[in-house]
LOFI-144855 format. One record per residue (C-alpha): x negated, y negated, z. Coordinates in steps of 0.1 Angstrom, whole numbers, plus 2048, in hexadecimal, padded with zeros to 3 digits. Layout:
N
XYZ;...
***
This chain:
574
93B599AD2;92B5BFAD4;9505CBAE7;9625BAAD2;9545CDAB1;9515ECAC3;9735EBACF;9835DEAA7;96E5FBA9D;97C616AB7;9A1608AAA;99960AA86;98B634A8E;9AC639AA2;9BE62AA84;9B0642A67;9B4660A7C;9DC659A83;9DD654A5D;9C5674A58;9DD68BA6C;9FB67BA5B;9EC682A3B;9E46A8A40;A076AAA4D;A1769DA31;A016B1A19;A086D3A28;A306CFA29;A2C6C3A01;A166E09FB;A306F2A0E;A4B6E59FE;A416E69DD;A2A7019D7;A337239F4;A577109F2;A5B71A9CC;A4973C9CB;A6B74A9CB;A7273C9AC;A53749991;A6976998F;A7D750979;A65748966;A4E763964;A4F768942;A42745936;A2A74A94F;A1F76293E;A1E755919;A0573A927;9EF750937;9F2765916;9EF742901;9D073A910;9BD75A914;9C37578EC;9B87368E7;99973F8FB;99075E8E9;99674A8C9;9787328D3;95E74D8DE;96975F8BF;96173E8A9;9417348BC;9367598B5;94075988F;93173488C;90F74089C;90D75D887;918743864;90272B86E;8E474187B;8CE761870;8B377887B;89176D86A;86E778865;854761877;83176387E;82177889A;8257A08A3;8137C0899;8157DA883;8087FC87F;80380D85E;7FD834862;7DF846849;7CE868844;7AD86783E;78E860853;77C83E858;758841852;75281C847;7627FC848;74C7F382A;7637F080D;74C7F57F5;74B81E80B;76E81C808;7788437FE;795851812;7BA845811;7B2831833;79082582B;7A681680B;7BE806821;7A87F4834;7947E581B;7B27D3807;7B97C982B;79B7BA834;7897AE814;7967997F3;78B79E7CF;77F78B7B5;7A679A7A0;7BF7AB7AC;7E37BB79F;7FE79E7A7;8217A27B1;82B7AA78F;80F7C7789;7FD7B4774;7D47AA77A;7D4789789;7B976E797;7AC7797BA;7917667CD;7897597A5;79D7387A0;79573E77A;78A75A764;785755742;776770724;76376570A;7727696E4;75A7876E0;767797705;74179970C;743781727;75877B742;755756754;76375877A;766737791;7717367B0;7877277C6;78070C7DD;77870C801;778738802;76E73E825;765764836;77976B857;75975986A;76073585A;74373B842;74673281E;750749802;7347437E8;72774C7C4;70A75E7D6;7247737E9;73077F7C8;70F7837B7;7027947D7;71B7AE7D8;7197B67B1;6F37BD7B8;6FD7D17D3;7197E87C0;7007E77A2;6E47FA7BB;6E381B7B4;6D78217DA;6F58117E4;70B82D7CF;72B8187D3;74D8237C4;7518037B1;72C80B79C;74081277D;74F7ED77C;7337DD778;71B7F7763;7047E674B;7117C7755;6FE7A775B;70878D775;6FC76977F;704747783;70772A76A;714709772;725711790;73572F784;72D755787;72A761761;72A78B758;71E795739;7297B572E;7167CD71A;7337CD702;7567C36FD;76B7CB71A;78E7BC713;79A7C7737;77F7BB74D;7927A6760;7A17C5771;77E7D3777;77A7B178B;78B7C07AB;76C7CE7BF;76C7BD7E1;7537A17EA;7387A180B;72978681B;705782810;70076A82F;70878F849;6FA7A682C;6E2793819;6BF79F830;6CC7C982E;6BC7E2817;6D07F3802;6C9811809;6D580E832;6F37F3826;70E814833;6F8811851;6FB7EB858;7117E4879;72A7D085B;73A7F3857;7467F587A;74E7CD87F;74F7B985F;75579A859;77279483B;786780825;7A5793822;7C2791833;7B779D853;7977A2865;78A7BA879;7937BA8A3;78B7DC8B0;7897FD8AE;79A81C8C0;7978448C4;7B784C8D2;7AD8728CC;7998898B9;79B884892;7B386389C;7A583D898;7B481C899;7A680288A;7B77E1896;7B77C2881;7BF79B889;7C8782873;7B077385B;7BB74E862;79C743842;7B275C82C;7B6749808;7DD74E803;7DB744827;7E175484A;7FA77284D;81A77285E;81178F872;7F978A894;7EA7AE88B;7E77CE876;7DB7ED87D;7D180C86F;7DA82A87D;7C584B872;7D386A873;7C288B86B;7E289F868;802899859;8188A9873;80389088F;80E86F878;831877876;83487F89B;82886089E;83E84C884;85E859895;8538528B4;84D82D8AA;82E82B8B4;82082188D;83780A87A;83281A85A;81F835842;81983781E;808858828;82B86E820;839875801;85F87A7F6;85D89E802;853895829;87588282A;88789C83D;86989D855;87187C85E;88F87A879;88B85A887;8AA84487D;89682387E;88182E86A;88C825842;87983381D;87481D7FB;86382F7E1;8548187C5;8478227A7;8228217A2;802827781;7FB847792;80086E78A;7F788E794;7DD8A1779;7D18C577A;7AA8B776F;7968DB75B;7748DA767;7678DA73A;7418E274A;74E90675A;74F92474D;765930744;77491273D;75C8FF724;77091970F;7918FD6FF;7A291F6F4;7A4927718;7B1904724;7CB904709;7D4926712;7D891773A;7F18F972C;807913719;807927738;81190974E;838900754;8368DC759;85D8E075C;85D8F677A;8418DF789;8508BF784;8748D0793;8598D37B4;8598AE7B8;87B8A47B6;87689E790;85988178E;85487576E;847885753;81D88174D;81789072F;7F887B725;7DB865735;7EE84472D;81183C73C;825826729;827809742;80280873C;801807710;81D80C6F9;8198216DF;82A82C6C4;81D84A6B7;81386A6D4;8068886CB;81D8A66D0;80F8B86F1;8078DC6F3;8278F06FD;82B908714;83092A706;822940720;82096070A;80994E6F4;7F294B711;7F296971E;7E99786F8;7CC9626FE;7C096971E;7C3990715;7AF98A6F3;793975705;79096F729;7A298D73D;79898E762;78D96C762;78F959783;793936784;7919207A8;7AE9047AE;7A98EA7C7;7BD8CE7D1;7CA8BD7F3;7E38C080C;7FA8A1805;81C8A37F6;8268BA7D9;8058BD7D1;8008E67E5;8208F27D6;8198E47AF;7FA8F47BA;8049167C5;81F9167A6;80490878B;7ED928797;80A943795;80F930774;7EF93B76B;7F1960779;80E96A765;7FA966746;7E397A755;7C2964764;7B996878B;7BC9497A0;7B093D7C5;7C691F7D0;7AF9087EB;7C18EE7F8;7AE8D5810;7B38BA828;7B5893817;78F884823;76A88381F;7658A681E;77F8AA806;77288D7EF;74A8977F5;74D8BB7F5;7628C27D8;76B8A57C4;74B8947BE;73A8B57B8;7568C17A7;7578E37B7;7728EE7A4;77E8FF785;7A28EE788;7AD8D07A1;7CF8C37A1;7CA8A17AE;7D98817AD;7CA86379C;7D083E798;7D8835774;7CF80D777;7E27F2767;7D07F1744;7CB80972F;7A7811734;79A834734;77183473D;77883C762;78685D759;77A86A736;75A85972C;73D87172C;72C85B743;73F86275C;73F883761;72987C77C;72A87D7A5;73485B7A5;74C85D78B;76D863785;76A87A768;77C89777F;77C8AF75E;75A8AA755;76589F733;74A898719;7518906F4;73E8736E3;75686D6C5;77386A6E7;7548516F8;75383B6DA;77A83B6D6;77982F6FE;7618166F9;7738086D4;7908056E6;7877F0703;76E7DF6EF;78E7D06D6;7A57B46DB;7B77BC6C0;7D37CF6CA;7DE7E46AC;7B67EC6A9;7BE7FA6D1;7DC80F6CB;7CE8216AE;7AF82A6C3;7C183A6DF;7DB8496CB;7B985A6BC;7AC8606E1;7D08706EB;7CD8876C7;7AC8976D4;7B68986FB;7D58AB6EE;7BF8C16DF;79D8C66F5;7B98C871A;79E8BD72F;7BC8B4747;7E28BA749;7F88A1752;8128AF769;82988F779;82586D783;8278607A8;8358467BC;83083A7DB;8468437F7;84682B815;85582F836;85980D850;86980886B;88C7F4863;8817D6879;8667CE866;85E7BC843;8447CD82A;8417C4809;8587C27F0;8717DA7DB;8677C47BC;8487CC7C0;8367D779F;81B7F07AA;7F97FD79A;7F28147B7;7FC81A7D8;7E38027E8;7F37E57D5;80B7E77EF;7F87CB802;7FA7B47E5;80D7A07FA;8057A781C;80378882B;82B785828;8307A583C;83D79E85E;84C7AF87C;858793896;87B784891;88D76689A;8B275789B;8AC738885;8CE72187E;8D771C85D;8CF6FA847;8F46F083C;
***
């Protein structure tokens, strides 16, 4: 039976390869025939040939052309979390306490890192911070302040009422010599019912925007003497409730830090959209920029409109954005010879606020202490005119040879309205030595607080209310104020105090219309133009927004938590 399957088998092989071979055969004369046999005959038809192969490269284009359009209909580029970003500043970093904070970087860092009771909104308006509520009493003596729930620092500990009452002690120390000691002067703070409670010495119809000193954590700080707080490891590593929180810190060269941040995952409008933020220090301008177009910092609000051309890098974009700032020329009132108001009178005659304000592109006028986005009123006292031959009959009658000292900062306008504001002042005759210093400690410690000049052209923050104590109330013409001119008038200190004291709003105006008649009058300052603040980003990233309603520069970071630098195609919801 084996041979007689082995030999069907050998038949049935034998078979398929006779009908294999006939097969191939068969195929290559067909091929023959009807494919090499018929080459002779596409010359014929060559040109329909060639409208298919044109028809369907077409219709192939078509779709890739579709699909490509579709994608880009159907899909876009958008901001997602994760990345880093770099933000470039002058100014040294001393401390990473907040309640330290003095130069431009020291600044940055602490909106950053640490959240406040208030704080200016979106719109420019004072707003609810850390405070869930904050309520004044009908008398504006006393400000209620609650929380809101489940606050937490950067280490997963609780934000509490004895944070906030810690830290009020703190600023109210006089060994501690914070820069927030004027919010809270006089003032008494505690707890009542779960709530913390100020009580105000008086009326203060704008506390709310004195609410915006930041808060430490009692639970790190709470053991520390005053007097050795700046000492405390917390201002090289501290633990925050901002936005970010401290990482690390670098010395990329002399004069240079970077001071990295992560985010703050426990921050209260929740955790940013960026991975990091740093803060890149920079002693000189010329180093920053170098730096900017190089990409190696994402942005700076460290330039000013008049840096623009310095800045060559085509990914690199400017918005300016109107801020409640401006640029004073502050008359030391306690120097000779300028406790003399015939001489400052005699200075604004001399001074051509139109050739100055022609140095900065034409900012804004800033005629008076108040800017009109922060009070309206209706009636402004006519401001001294310039008449330069007036002052120079002056200065000949009463103060020939006199020598005065100007002092301001390298940043901007600000040397050239310096240098121009001084030869102002020599063509009606008075001598004048122009300083103009670095931006940073020394600057601020050496000659501000001390006020080691007889003029300083300086640039100050305005606020969003109206409120003038910081810079003209007597008691501030201090080292730790911000009375720059020295300015001391008691009928001008109980016109201040009336008009933050009222809620009644025609009572208000008619109290700093007063103030403005005497200001006019006394010049312990002269308004020369407001600011703005110029901001330079690389294209690729998102910053905040041109909406943005502004009280200062640092306000930028109102809402930095939407900021972002990493993008993704995302398809589009139909």
């Amino acid at each position: 039976m084996k041979n007689s399957v082995k030999k069907r088998g050998q038949k049935f092989i034998k078979r398929f390869s006779r009908i294999s071979k006939v097969a191939e055969q068969e195929g290559k004369e067909h091929i023959k025939t009807n494919l090499f046999g018929r080459l002779s005959h596409i010359k014929n038809i060559k040109l329909l040939i060639l409208e298919w192969c044109l028809l369907i490269s077409a219709l192939i284009l078509l779709a890739i052309t579709q699909s490509v359009w579709l994608g880009n209909f159907y899909s876009t580029n958008s901001f997602v979390s994760g990345g880093s970003y770099m933000e470039g500043t002058i100014g040294e970093v001393n401390s990473l306490n907040p309640l330290f904070a003095v130069t431009d970087s020291e600044k940055a860092l602490s909106r950053l890192m640490f959240a406040t009771l208030s704080a200016v909104d979106y719109s420019g308006h004072i707003a609810p911070g850390l405070a869930k509520s904050i309520h004044a009493s009908d008398d504006g003596r006393t400000w209620t302040i609650k929380l809101r729930d489940d606050l937490k620092w950067s280490d997963g500990e609780p934000i509490t009422n004895e944070d906030v009452l810690f830290t009020a002690s703190l600023i109210k120390n006089s060994a501690v010599s914070s820069i927030y000691d004027t919010n809270l002067s006089n003032v008494r703070v505690s707890e009542d019912e779960g709530s913390i409670v100020f009580y105000l010495p008086s009326a203060y119809a704008d506390f709310d925007s004195a609410l915006t000193f930041p808060i430490l954590p009692k639970h790190i700080l709470g053991d520390t003497d005053p007097k050795t707080l700046i000492e405390h490891s917390f201002s090289t590593s501290p633990v925050t409730s901002g936005a970010f929180t401290f990482n690390a810190t670098q010395t990329p060269s002399a004069g240079e830090k970077i001071i990295y941040l992560s985010a703050n995952p426990h921050y209260y409008k929740g955790k940013p959209l960026l991975n990091s933020f740093a803060i890149h220090t920079y002693k000189t301008k010329e180093d920053l920029v170098k730096d900017l177009n190089a990409g190696k910092i994402t942005a700076t609000a460290a330039l000013s409109p008049a840096d623009q051309n310095l800045v060559t890098s085509a990914s690199i974009y400017e918005k300016q954005t109107s801020i409640s700032s401006g640029v004073y020329a502050f008359l030391n009132t306690t120097k000779e010879p300028l406790k003399n108001k015939s001489l400052r009178q005699a200075i604004k005659r001399a001074v051509d606020l139109a050739e100055i304000r022609a140095l900065t592109d034409n900012k804004p006028a800033l005629d008076y202490p108040l800017s009109d986005a922060q009070i309206k009123l209706s009636d402004y006292p006519a401001p001294i005119g310039h008449n330069a031959d007036a002052a120079r009959s002056t200065v000949e009658s009463d103060f020939s040879g006199v020598t005065l000292s100007l002092a301001t900062v390298n940043s901007g306008y600000l040397p050239a309205v310096a240098e121009t504001f001084a030869e102002n002042l020599r063509n009606v005759g008075l001598n004048v030595d122009v300083t103009v210093y670095s931006e940073g400690q020394d600057f601020i410690g050496s000659i501000v607080t001390k006020r080691n000049y007889d003029i300083l052209i300086y640039e100050i923050d305005l606020g969003a209310d109206p409120d003038l104590f910081a810079y003209y109330h007597s008691s501030q013409a201090s080292q730790s104020g911000l009375n720059l001119s020295n300015y001391k008038n008691s009928l001008i200190d109980d016109l201040i105090l009336g008009a933050r004291e009222t809620t009644d709003e025609s009572l208000r105006l008619a109290k700093y219309e007063t103030f403005l008649k005497y200001w006019v009058e006394d010049v312990p300052a002269i308004g020369l133009y407001r600011t703005n603040i110029s901001y330079f980003y690389n294209k690729n990233v998102r910053t905040f927004s041109d909406e943005s309603h502004m009280v200062s520069a640092l306000d930028r970071f109102v809402n930095v938590e939407t900021w972002a630098s990493e993008k993704t195609t995302k398809n589009r919801t139909p």
